[in-house]
N, C-alpha and C positions, 0 to 999 in steps of 0.2 A: 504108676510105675515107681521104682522105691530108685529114688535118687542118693545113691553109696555119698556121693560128693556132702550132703546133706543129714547125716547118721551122726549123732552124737559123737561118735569116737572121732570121724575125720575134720568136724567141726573143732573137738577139740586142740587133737593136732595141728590146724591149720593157725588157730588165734591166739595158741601158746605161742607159737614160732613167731606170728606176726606183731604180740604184742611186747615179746623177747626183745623183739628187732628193735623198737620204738627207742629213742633215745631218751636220758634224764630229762634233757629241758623239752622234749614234745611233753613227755608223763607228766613233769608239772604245770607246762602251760593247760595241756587237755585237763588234768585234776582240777585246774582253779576256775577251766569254763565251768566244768560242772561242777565244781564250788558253790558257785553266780548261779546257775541254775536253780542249785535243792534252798539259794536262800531266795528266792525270789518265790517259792515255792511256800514257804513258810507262814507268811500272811493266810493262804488257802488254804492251810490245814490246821490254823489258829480259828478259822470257821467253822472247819469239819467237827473237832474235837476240843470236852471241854479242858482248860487250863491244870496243871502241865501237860503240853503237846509232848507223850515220850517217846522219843526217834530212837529206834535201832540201827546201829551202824556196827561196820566191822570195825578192825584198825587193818590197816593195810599191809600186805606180806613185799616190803621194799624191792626184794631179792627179784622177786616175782612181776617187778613192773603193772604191781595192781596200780588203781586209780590212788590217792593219796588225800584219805578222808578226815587228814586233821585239820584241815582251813574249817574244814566244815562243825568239825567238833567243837573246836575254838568259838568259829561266833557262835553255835548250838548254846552255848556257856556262855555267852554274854546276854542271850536273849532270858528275859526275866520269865517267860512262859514258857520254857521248853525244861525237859530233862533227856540225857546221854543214857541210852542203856548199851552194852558192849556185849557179845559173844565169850564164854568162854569154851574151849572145844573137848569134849570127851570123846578120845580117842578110842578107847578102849571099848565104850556103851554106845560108840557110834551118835550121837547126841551133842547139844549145846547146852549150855546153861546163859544165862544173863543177869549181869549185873550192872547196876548203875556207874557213869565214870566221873567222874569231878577232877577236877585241875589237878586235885594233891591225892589222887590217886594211884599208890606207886602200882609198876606196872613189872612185872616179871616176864623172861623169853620161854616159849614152851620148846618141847622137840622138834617143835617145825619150824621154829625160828619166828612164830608169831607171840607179836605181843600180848599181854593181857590179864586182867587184874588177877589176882590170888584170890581164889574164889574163897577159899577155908575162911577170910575175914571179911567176906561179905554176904550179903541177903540175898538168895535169887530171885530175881524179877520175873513173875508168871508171862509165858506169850500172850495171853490174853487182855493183860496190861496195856499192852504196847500199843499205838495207833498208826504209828508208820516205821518201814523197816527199809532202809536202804542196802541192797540188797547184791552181792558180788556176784561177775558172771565173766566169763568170756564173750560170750554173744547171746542175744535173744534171737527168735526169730517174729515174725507180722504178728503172729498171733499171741505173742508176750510170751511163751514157751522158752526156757533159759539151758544154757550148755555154763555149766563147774566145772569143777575139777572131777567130778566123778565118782565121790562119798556119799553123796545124797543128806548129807547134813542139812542144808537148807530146805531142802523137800518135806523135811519129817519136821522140822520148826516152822515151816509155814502155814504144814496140816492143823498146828497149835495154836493159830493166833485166830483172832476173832473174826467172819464175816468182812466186817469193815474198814480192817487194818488195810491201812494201803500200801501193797509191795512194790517198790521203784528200786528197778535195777538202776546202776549206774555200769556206764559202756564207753569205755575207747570208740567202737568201732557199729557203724550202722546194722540194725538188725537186715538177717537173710531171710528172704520168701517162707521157706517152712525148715521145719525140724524134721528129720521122716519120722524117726523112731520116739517121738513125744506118748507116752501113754499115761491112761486115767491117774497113778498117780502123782502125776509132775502137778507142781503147783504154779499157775501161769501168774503172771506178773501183772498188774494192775499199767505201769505206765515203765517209760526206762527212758532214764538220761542219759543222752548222747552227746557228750563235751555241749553245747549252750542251746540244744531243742529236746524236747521231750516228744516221744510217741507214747498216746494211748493204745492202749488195748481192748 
């Protein structure tokens, strides 16, 4: 039976409004469990993959009450094995590009009010580089199946990475039972942080 309550669209609706609602100090306490999470995480993908470990992460759309991935970037840049790769978003070709970020790299506001490097001065970073991608969402569901905003931008960049790249959403909020309308080409998520426990997939 196709559960309407559980279709992308009302999912989405539902965990906009709910994470709309959430106040500054919950977003940053919840951001800095899962901070503590992705860096406790860090030793086991220092095993997986060899040295630089390169992490894909977004920057966070503030306005938008995303999770707030610069604790995480900051120590990402103190550890001497790791490298920062950042999203930059092509609106226009529907696509992402990726670039490396470092401390002194300045950072420009696009039309959507996210931040992020000037690609024209930098090198893109192929998906296939990458070994872990931390990965924005409103909700997952059990079977690591993920609800965005509805572009499909990370669906087509995830198609792009290797086999072995491990995708971890991070989540405010506990995944739901299922997705109804999940099809063959959604890319399911390997594991998803939720504020200080992680579910596999």
């Amino acid at each position: 039976m196709h559960d309407s309550g559980h279709d992308k669209a009302s999912l989405r609706k539902t965990y906009l409004a709910r994470r709309k609602a959430l106040s500054r100090d919950t977003v940053n306490a919840w951001s800095a469990q899962i901070a503590g999470t992705v860096m406790a995480q860090f030793p086991v993908w220092q095993q997986s993959f060899p040295e630089p470990v390169r992490v894909h992460c977004f920057l966070p759309i503030t306005r938008q009450n995303e999770v707030d991935t610069w604790p995480v970037i900051r120590w990402l840049w103190q550890q001497p094995g790791a490298e920062v790769i950042v999203p930059v978003t092509d609106f226009g070709g529907g696509s992402l590009a990726h670039v490396r970020l470092q401390p002194d790299t300045p950072l420009i506001t696009n039309a959507y009010g996210i931040q992020e490097p000037d690609l024209t001065h930098h090198k893109p970073v192929s998906p296939d580089a990458l070994d872990v991608v931390l990965v924005p969402l409103l909700v997952a569901d059990q079977q690591g199946q993920r609800v965005g905003y509805g572009g499909g931008f990370y669906d087509r960049f995830l198609a792009q990475c290797r086999p072995d790249c491990l995708k971890t959403g991070l989540s405010f909020f506990d995944p739901v039972e299922r997705i109804a309308d999940s099809f063959a080409g959604d890319i399911p998520l390997d594991s998803c942080i939720i504020r200080s426990h992680i579910s596999y997939f």
